[in-house]
C-alpha positions as CSV (number, residue, x, y, z in Angstrom):
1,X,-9.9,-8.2,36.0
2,X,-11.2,-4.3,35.8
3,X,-8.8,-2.0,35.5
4,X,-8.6,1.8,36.4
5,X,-6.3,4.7,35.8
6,X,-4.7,3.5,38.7
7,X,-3.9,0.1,38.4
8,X,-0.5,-0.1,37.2
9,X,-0.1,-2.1,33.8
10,X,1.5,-5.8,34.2
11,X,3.4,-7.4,32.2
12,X,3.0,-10.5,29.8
13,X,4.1,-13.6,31.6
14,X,6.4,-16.1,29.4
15,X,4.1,-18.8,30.4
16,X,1.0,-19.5,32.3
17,X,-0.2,-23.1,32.6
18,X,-3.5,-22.7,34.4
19,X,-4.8,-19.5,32.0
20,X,-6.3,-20.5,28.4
21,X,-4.3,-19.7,25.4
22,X,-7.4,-16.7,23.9
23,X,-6.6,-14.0,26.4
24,X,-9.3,-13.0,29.0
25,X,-7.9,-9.2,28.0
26,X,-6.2,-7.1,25.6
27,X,-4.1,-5.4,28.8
28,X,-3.9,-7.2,32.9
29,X,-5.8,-10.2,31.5
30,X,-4.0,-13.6,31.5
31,X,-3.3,-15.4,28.7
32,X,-0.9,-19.0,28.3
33,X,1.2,-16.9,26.1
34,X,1.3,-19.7,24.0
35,X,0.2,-18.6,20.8
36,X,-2.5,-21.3,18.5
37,X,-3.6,-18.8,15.4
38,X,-6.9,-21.5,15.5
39,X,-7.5,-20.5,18.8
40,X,-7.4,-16.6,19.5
41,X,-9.4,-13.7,21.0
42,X,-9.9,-11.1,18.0
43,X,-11.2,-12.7,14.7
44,X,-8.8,-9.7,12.8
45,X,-6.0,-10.3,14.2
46,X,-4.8,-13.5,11.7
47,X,-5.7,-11.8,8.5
48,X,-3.6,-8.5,9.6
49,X,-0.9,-11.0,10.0
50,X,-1.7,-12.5,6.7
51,X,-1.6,-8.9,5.2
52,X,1.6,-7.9,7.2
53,X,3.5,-11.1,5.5
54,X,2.3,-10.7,2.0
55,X,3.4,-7.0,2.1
56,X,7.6,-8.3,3.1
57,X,10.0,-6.7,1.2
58,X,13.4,-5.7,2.1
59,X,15.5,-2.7,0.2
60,X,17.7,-5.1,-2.0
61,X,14.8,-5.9,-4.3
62,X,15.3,-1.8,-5.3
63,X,18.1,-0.9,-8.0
64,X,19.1,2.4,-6.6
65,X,21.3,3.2,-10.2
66,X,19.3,5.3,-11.9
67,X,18.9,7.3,-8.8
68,X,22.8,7.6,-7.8
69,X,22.9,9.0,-11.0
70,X,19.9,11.2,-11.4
71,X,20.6,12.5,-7.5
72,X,23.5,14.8,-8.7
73,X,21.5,15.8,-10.6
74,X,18.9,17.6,-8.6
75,X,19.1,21.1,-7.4
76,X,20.5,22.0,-4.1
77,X,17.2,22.6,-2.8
78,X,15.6,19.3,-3.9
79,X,19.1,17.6,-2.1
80,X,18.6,19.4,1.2
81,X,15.0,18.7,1.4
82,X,15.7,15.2,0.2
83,X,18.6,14.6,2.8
84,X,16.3,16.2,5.7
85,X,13.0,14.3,5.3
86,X,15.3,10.6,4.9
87,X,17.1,11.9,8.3
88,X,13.5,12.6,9.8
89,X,12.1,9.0,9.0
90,X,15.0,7.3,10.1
91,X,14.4,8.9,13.5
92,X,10.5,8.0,13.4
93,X,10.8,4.3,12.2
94,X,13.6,4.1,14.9
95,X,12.1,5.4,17.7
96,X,9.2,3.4,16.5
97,X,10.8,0.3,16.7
98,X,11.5,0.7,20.5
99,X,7.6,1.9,21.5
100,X,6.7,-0.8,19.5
101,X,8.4,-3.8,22.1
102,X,7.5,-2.1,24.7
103,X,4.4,-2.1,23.7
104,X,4.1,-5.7,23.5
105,X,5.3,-6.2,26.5
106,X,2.1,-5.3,28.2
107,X,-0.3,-6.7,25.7
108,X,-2.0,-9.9,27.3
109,X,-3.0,-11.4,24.0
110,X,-0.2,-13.1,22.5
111,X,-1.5,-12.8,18.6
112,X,-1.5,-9.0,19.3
113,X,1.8,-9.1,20.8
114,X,3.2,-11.7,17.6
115,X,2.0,-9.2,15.6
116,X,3.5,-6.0,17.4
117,X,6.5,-8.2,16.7
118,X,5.7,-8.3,12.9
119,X,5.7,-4.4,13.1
120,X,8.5,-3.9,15.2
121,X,10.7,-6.3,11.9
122,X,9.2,-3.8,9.5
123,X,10.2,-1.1,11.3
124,X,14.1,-2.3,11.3
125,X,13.5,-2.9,7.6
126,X,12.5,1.0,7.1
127,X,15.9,2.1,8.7
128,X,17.7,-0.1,6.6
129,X,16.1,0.9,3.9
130,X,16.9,4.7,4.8
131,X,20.1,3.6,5.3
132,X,20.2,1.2,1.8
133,X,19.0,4.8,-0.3
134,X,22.2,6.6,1.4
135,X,24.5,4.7,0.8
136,X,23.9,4.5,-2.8
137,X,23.8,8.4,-3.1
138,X,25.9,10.0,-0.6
139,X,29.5,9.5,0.9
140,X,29.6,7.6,4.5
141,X,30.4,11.1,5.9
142,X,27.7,12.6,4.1
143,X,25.1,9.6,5.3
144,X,26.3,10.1,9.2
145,X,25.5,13.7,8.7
146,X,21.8,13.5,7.5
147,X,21.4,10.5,10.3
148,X,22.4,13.7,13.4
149,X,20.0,16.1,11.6
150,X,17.3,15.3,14.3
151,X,19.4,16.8,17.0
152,X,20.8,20.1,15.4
153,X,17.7,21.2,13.3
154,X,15.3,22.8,16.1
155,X,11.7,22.8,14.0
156,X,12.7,18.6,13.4
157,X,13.4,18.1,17.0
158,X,10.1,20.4,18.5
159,X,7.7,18.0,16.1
160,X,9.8,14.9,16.9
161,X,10.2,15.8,21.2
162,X,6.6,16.1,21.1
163,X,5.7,12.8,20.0
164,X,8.5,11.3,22.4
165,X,7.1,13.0,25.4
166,X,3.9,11.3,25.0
167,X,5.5,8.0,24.1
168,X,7.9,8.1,28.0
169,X,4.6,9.3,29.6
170,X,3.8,5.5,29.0
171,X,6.8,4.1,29.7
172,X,7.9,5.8,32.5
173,X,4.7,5.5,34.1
174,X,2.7,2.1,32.7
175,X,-1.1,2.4,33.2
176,X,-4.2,1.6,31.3
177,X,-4.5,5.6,31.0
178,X,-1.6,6.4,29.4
179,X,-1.4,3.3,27.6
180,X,-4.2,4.5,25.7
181,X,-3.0,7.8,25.3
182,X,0.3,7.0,23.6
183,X,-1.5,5.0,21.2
184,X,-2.7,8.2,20.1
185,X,0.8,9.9,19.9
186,X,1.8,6.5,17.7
187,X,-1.1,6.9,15.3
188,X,0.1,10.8,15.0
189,X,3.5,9.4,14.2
190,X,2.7,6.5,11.7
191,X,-0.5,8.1,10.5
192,X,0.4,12.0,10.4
193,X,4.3,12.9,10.9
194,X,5.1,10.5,7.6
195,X,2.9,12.2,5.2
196,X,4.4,15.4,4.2
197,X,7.3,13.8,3.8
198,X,5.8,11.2,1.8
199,X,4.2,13.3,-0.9
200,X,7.8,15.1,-1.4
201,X,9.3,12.1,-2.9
202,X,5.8,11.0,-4.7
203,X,6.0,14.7,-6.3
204,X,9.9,13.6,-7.1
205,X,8.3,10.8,-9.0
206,X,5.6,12.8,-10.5
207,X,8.3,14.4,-12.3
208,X,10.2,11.3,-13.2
209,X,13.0,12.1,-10.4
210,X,14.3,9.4,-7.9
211,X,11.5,7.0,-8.6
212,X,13.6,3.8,-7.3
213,X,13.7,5.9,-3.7
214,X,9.8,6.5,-4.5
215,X,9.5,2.8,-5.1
216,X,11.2,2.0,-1.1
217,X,8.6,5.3,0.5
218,X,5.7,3.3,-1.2
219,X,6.4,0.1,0.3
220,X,6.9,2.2,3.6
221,X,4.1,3.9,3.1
222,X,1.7,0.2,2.6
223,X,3.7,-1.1,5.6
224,X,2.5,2.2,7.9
225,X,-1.2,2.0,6.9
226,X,-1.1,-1.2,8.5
227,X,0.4,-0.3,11.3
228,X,-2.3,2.4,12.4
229,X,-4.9,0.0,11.7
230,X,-3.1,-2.5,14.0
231,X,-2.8,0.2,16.8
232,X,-6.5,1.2,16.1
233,X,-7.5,-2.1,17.0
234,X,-5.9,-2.3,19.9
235,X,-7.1,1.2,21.1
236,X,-11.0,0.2,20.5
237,X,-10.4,-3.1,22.1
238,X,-9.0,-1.8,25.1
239,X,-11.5,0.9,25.6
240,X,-14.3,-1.5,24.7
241,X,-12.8,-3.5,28.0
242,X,-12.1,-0.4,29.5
243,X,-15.4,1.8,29.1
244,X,-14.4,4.0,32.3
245,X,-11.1,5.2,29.9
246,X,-13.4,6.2,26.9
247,X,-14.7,10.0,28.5
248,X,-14.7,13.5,28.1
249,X,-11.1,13.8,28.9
250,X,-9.9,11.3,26.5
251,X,-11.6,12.7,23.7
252,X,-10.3,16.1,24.6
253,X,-6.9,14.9,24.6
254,X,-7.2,13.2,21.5
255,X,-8.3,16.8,19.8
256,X,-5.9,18.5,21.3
257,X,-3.1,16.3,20.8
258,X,-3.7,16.3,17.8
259,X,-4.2,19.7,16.7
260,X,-0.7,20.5,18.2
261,X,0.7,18.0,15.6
262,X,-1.2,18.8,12.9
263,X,0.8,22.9,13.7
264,X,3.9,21.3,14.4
265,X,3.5,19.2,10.9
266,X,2.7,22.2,9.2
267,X,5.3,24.1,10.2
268,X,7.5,21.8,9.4
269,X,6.2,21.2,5.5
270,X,6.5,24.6,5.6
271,X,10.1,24.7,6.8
272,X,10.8,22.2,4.7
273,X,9.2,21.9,1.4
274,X,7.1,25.4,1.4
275,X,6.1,26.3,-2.5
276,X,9.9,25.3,-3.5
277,X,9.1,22.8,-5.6
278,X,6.6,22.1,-9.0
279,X,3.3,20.5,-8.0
280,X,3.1,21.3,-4.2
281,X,3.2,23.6,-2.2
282,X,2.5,24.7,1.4
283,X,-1.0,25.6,1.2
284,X,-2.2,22.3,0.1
285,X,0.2,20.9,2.3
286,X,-1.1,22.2,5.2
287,X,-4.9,21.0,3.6
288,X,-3.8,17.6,3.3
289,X,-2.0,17.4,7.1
290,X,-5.5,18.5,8.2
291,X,-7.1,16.1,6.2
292,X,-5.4,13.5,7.3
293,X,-5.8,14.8,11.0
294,X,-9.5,14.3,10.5
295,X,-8.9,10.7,8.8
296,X,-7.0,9.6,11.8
297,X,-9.3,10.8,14.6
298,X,-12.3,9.3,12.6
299,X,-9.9,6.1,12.5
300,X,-9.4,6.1,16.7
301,X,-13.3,7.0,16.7
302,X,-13.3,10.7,17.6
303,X,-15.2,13.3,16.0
304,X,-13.0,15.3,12.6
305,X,-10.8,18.3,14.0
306,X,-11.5,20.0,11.2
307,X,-15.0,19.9,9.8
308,X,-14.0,21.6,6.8
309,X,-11.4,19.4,5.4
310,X,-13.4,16.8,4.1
311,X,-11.8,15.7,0.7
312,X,-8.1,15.1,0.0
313,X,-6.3,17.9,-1.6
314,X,-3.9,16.4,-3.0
315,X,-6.1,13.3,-5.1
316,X,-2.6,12.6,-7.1
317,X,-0.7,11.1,-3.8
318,X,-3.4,8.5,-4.4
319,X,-1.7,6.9,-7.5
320,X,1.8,6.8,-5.8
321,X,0.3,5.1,-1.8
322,X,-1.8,2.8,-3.9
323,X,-0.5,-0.4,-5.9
324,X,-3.6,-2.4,-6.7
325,X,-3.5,-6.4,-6.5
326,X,-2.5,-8.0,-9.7
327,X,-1.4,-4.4,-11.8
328,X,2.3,-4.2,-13.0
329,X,4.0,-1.9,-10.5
330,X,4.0,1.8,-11.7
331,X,7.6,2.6,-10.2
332,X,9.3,-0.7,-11.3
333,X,9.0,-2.9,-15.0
334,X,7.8,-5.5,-13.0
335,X,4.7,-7.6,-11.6
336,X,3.9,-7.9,-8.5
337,X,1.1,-8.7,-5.9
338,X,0.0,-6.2,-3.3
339,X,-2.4,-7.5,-0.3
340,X,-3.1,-4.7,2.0
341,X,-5.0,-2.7,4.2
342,X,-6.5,0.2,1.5
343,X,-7.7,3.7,1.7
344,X,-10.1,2.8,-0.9
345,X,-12.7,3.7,1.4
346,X,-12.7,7.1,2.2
347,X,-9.2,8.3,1.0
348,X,-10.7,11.0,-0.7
349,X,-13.4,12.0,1.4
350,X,-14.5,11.7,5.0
């Protein structure tokens, strides 16, 4: 059936006996909800799940000893800025986790919604993680205290209230419309609202500082890039289904939504790593947040943001977000195999 803005979205039955078992549509199709990977709707969606499997990991396969030592060791600075970005991603990844089920609630196709359920796992395995990297650096007091930041700190909670907003548009009110639109706000948070924080600890490891906790944001990081391209998929398929959603106004929103994250993520990079530290600082920051803007939009299949960020500022990051298939991992004295989405193709330039 055609939907419109309208048409409020419906959710997945547990069974239906009379529809097929490849969904008639991504969102208020029908679907048996019985899921045959032999016999599905989108000719992706088993290889992403292939890719999502090979890529498990789970924080115990990290020592975290030569970083509970090292950590004392850091300047205050480096702690504080350390402590604030883990308190930041726990609140992502956990708020994350919720979107993520709901979500899948509303997603016809039962391959998509198995593997919403793959990333919804992944996501609980970030906050443990988070919470695995704490506890082997910091007392339990300490640890309780960097998991409230999100509520005290006020330039955390505008860049994380934003993103939330657009997330209980869609819950609170369930249609194709903003459906769509809170896909965008996810890729922001996956694609965007991870990556200054990211290239903090990748500069730690530049510098031979907490690599073990570099080691967790890389498998973090492989797990995320995923996850947008998951959410991209779904976002093209349900405008290709939908054609009256893809317009004008979408495509303003997109721009504009993201250009207010883009500040907000800037101002927090600012706020939050600035030119403190050896090897970054906020001008290339705010370079590489635009960049990645672009790469995100040109991902959902808008037009860049900004034209003139082209190329990745920050070409190092690329050594620490990549592990190649085969190569003896970088961060760790140990081999092991990578299968993954890459940014191979146009990491470095759009």
């Amino acid at each position: 059936m055609k939907v419109n803005e309208q048409v409020m979205l419906i959710e997945r039955e547990i069974y239906d006996a009379d529809a097929p078992n490849a969904s008639t549509g991504v969102i208020n199709g029908r679907s048996s909800n019985i899921l045959n990977w032999d016999d599905v709707r989108f000719s992706w969606a088993y290889p992403l799940y292939k890719n999502m499997l090979a890529n498990f990991w789970t924080p115990f396969e990290i020592n975290m000893s030569s970083d509970s030592k090292q950590y004392t060791y850091l300047t205050e600075k480096e702690q504080d800025t350390f402590n604030k970005i883990i308190g930041l991603l726990a609140f992502l990844d956990s708020v994350q986790t919720d979107y993520s089920s709901r979500v899948a609630a509303y997603l016809t196709d039962s391959s998509l919604s198995a593997l919403m359920a793959t990333l919804s796992f992944q996501e609980v395995v970030h906050n443990q993680s988070y919470s695995y990297v704490l506890s082997s650096l910091v007392p339990k007091r300490k640890q309780d205290e960097i998991f409230e930041y999100w509520k005290t700190d006020t330039v955390l909670r505008e860049r994380n209230d934003f993103i939330v907003q657009g997330y209980k548009e869609f819950i609170e009110n369930p249609k194709p419309e903003t459906f769509v639109k809170s896909i965008i706000f996810d890729v922001i948070l996956e694609g965007l609202n991870f990556y200054s924080g990211f290239s903090f600890f990748y500069n730690l490891a530049r510098n031979q500082k907490m690599v073990s906790t570099s080691t967790m944001i890389n498998y973090i990081n492989r797990d995320e890039q995923l996850h947008v391209y998951l959410f991209c998929k779904v976002f093209k398929a349900v405008l290709d289904e939908n054609p009256h959603l893809q317009n004008e106004e979408l495509d303003a929103f997109a721009k504009r939504t993201f250009q207010k994250a883009a500040e907000l993520e800037i101002k927090w990079s600012k706020y939050i790593i600035g030119d403190a530290f050896e090897g970054i600082n906020e001008t290339d920051l705010a370079a590489y947040i635009k960049f990645m803007a672009n790469k995100r939009l040109n991902e959902l299949g808008f037009e860049k943001l900004y034209p003139e960020h082209k190329k990745n500022p920050l070409p190092w990051i690329k050594a620490y977000s990549d592990v190649n298939s085969g190569k003896s991992d970088f961060f760790e004295q140990k081999s092991r195999q990578y299968t993954k989405v890459s940014d191979e193709n146009g990491f470095d330039e759009l």
